[in-house]
C-alpha positions as CSV (number, residue, x, y, z in Angstrom):
1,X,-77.9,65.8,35.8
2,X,-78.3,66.8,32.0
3,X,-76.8,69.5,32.3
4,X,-73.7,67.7,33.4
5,X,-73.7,65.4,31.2
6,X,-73.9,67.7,28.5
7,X,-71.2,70.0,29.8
8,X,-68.7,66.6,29.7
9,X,-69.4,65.7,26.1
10,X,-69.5,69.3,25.1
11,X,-65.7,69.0,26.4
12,X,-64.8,66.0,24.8
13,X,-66.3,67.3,21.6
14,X,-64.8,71.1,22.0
15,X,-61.2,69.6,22.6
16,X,-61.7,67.3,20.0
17,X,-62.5,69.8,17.6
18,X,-59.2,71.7,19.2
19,X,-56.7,68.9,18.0
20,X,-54.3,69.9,15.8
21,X,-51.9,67.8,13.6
22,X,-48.7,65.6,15.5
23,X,-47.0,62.7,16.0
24,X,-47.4,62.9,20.0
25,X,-51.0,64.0,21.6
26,X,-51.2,67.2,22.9
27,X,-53.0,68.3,25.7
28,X,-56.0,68.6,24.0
29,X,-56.1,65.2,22.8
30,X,-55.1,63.9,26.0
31,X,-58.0,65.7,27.7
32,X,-60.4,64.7,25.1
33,X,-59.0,60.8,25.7
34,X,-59.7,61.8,29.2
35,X,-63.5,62.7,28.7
36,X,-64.1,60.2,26.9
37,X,-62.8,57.3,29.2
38,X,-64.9,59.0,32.3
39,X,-67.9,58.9,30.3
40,X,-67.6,55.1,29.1
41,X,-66.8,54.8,33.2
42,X,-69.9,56.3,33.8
43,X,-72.0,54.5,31.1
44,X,-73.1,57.9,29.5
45,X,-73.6,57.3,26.2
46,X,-76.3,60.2,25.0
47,X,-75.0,63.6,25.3
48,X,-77.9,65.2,24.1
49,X,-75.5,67.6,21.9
50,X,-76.5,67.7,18.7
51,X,-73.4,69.5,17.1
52,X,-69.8,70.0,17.7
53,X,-68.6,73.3,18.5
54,X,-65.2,74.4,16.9
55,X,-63.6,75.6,20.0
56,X,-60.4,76.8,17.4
57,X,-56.4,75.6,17.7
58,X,-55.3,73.6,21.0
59,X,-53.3,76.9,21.3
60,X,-50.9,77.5,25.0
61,X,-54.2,79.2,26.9
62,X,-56.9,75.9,25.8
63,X,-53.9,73.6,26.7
64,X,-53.5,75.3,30.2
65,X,-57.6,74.6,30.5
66,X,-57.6,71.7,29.6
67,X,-54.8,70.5,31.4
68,X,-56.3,72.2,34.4
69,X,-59.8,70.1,33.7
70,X,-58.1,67.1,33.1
71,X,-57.3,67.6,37.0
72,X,-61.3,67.6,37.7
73,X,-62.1,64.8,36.1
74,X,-61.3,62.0,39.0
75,X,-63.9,64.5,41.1
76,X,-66.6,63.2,38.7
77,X,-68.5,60.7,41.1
78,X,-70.2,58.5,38.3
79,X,-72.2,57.0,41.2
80,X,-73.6,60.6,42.4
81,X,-74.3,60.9,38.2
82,X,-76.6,57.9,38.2
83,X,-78.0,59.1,41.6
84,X,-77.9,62.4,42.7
85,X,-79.9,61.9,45.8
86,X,-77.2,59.5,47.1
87,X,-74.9,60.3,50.6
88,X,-73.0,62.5,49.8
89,X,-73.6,63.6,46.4
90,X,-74.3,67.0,46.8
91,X,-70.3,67.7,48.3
92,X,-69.1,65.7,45.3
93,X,-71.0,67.5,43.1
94,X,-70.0,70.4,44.4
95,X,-66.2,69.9,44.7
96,X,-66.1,68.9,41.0
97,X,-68.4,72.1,39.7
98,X,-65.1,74.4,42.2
99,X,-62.3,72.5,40.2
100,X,-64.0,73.4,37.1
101,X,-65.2,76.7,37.4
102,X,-61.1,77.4,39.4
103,X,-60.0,76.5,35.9
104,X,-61.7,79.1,34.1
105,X,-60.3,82.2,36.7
């Protein structure tokens, strides 16, 4: 469950460090917008991250990421978060840890 958490602010912070300069938001920013709204959703406030990794330029391959994580995120079952025990949870969990790691092939 920490872990989890933890991986989903590490994302919000990573993109956010990715944003570059614009008038529009880029896919970064979008996906960092993104984060951020699921984890208000979910009530998780502590991360448990400690520093902000600098993840570099929201360049053409990290806006194909996180456009492709931004696809995850409705997967996130904030319910299955709070509980992980609960019906279900373990296929939620698991169809949201597929999306993710499909994004990274």
């Amino acid at each position: 469950m920490k872990k989890t958490r933890m991986a989903l602010a590490l994302s919000v912070l990573g993109a956010t460090s990715a944003i570059s300069a614009g008038c529009s938001k880029n896919a970064c920013e979008r996906y960092a917008d993104s984060v951020a709204a699921k984890l208000e959703e979910c009530r998780i406030t502590d991360s448990g991250a400690e520093e902000t990794p600098n993840l570099g330029p929201c360049d053409d391959q990290a806006s194909t990421l996180v456009e492709c994580l931004d696809t995850c995120l409705p997967k996130f079952d904030c319910a299955c978060q709070a509980d992980p025990s609960g019906a279900g949870c373990d296929a939620k969990r698991q169809e949201y840890a597929t999306c993710t790691s499909d994004c990274g092939n």
